[in-house]
C-alpha positions as CSV (number, residue, x, y, z in Angstrom):
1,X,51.2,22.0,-9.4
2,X,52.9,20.5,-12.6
3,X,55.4,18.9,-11.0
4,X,53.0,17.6,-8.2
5,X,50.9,15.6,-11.2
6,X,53.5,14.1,-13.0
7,X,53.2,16.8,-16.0
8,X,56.1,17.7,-18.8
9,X,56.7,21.2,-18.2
10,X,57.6,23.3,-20.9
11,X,58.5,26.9,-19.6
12,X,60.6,29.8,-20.5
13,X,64.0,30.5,-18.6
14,X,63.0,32.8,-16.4
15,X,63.1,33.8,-12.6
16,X,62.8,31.4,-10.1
17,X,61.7,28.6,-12.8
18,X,65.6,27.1,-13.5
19,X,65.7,26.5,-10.0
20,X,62.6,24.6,-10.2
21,X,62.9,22.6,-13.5
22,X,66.2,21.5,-14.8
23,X,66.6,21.5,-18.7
24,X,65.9,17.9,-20.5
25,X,65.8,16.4,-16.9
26,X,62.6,17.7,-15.5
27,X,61.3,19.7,-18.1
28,X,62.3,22.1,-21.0
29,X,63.4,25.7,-20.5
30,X,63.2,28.1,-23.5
31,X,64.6,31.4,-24.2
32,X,61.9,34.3,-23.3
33,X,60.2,35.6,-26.7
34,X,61.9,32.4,-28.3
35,X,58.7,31.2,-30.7
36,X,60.7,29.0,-32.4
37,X,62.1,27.1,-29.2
38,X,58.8,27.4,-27.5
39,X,57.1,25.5,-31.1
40,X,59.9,22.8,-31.1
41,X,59.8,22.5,-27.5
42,X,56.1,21.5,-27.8
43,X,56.3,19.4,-31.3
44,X,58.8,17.5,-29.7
45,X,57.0,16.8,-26.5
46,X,53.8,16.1,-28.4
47,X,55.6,13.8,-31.0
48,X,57.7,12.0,-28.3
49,X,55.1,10.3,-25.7
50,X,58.5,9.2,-24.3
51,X,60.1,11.9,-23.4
52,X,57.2,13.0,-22.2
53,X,56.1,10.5,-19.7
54,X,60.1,11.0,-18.8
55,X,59.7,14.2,-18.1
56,X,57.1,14.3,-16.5
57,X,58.3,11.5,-14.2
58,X,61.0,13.1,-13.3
59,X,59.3,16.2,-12.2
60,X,57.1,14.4,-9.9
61,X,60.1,12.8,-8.4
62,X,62.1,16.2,-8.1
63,X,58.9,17.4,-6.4
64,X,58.1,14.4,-3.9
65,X,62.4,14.9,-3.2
66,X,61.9,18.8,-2.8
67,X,58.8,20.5,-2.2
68,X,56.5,18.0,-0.4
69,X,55.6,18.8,2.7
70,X,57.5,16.3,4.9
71,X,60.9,17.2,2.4
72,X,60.6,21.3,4.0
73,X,60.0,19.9,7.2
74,X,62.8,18.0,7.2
75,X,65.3,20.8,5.2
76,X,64.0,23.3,8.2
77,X,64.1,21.0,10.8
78,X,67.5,20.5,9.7
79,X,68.7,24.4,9.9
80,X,67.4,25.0,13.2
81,X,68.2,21.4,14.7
82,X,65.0,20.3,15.7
């Protein structure tokens, strides 16, 4: 849903979530537990409106690319030749 509306993600390293958001391209990714990357993860996003809107930017695209509706059709389709 973050990606969807343009958001900068900040979110730990975990599961499925690196395969999602790339690190400094389409989000940050902190260590679990990490309060001090998680608090300079978010200073910098709050003190940078740049890299924010970048971020956030590229998320969106990485979605719209990915993980819109017509993008699956189009991986699946692809798999079973439709």
């Amino acid at each position: 849903e973050a990606m969807k509306a343009g958001c900068c993600i900040i979110s730990t390293d975990v599961g499925g979530l690196p395969e999602l958001i790339t690190d400094t391209e389409s989000g940050i990714l902190v260590k679990p537990r990490s309060v001090s990357e998680l608090s300079a993860a978010l200073r910098e996003a709050i003190l940078n409106p740049t890299l924010r809107e970048q971020l956030g930017r590229a998320a969106k695209e990485k979605f719209d690319q990915q993980f819109e509706q017509s993008a699956i059709f189009r991986m699946h389709s692809s798999l079973f030749d439709i």
